[in-house]
C-alpha positions as CSV (number, residue, x, y, z in Angstrom):
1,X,1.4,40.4,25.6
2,X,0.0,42.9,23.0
3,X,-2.6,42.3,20.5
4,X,-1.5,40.5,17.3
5,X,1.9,39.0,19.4
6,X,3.0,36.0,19.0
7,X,6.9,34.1,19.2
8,X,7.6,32.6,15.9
9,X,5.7,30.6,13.0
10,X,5.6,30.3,9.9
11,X,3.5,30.5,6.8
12,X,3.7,28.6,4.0
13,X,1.3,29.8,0.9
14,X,0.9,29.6,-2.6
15,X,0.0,33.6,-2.8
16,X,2.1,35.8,-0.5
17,X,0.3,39.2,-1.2
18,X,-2.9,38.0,-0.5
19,X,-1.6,36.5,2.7
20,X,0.4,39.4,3.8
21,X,-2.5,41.9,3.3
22,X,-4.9,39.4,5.1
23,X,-3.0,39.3,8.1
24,X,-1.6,43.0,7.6
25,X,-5.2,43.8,8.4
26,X,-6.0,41.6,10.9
27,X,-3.0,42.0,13.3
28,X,-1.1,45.5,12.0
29,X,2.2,43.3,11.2
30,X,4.3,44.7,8.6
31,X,6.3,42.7,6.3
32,X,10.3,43.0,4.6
33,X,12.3,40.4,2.6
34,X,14.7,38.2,4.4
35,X,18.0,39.1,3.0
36,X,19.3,36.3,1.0
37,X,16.0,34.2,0.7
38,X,13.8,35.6,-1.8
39,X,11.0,34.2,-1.0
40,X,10.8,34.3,2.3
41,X,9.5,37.4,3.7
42,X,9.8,38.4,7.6
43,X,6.9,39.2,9.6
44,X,7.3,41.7,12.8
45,X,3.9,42.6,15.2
46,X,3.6,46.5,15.7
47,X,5.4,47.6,18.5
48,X,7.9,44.6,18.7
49,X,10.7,46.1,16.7
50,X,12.1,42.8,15.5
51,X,10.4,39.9,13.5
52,X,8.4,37.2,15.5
53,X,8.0,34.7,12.2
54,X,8.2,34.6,8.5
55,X,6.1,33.8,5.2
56,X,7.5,30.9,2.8
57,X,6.1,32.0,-0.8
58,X,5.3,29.4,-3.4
59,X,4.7,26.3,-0.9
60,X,1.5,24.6,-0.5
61,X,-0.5,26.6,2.2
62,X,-0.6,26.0,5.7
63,X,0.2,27.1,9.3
64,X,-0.5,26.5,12.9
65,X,0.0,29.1,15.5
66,X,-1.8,31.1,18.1
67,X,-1.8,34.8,18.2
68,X,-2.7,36.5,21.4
69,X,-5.5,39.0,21.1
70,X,-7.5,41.8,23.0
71,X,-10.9,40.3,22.1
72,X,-11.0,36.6,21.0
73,X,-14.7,37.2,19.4
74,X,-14.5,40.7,18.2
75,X,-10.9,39.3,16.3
76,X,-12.8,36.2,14.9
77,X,-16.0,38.5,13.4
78,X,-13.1,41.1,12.0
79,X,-11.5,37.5,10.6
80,X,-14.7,36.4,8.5
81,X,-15.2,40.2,7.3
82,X,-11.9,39.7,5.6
83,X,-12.5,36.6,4.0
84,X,-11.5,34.1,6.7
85,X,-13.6,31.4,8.0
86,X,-14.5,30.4,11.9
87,X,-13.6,26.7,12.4
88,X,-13.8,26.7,16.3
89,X,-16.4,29.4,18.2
90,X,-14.9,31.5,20.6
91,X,-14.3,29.1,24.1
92,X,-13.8,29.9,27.5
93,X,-11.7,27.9,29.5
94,X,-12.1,26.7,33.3
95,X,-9.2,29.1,34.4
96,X,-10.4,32.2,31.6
97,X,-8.4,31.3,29.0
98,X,-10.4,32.4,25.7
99,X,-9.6,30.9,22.4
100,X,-11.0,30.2,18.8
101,X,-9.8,28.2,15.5
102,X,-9.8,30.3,12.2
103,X,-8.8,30.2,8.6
104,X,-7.4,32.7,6.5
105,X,-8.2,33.0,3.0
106,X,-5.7,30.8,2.0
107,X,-6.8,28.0,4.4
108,X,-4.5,28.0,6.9
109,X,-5.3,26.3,10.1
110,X,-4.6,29.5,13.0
111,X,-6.0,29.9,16.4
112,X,-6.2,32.9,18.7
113,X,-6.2,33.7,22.6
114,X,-6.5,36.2,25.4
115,X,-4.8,35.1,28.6
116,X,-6.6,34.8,31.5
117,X,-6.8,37.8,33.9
118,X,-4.7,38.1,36.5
């Protein structure tokens, strides 16, 4: 999987534009409305050509999903550099599995990986 991929989530905040250019810059997504919800606004991960989740505008904030990335410690330092926080340090797993726990600006609870090799 590419950096900043993941399936589906969703985000539910109190302040969409901040959100959107938070994770805009983190990941490269790019946002649109969702035709006939206005406000709910579709997320899609450069490179995927279709959306993998959506942001729910005007909702008390919070999320839980994990992103895979290209470096799990490099992502987390670009993370605090634009206004997030570091809730669990980059880990390694037994099998090379490398996670960590962040927040956004916002407070949302995310986490993000890079597979094991091979």
């Amino acid at each position: 999987m590419a950096h900043g991929t993941v399936d589906w989530f969703q985000i539910d905040t109190d302040d969409t534009k901040s959100t959107e250019q938070f994770y805009g810059a983190l990941f490269d997504w790019t946002f649109a409305s969702d035709p006939g919800t206005p406000t709910y606004r579709l997320v899609t991960a450069k490179d995927t050509g279709a959306p993998q989740g959506g942001i729910s505008g005007g909702t008390q904030n919070r999320a839980t999903f994990f992103v895979v990335v290209s470096d799990v410690a490099a992502t987390a330092a670009q993370a605090e550099q634009l206004g997030g926080k570091v809730i669990g340090l980059p880990t390694t797993t037994p099998n090379g599995l490398t996670f960590a726990h962040l927040l956004d600006p916002s407070g949302n609870h995310i986490g993000v990986y890079s597979p094991a090799a091979g």
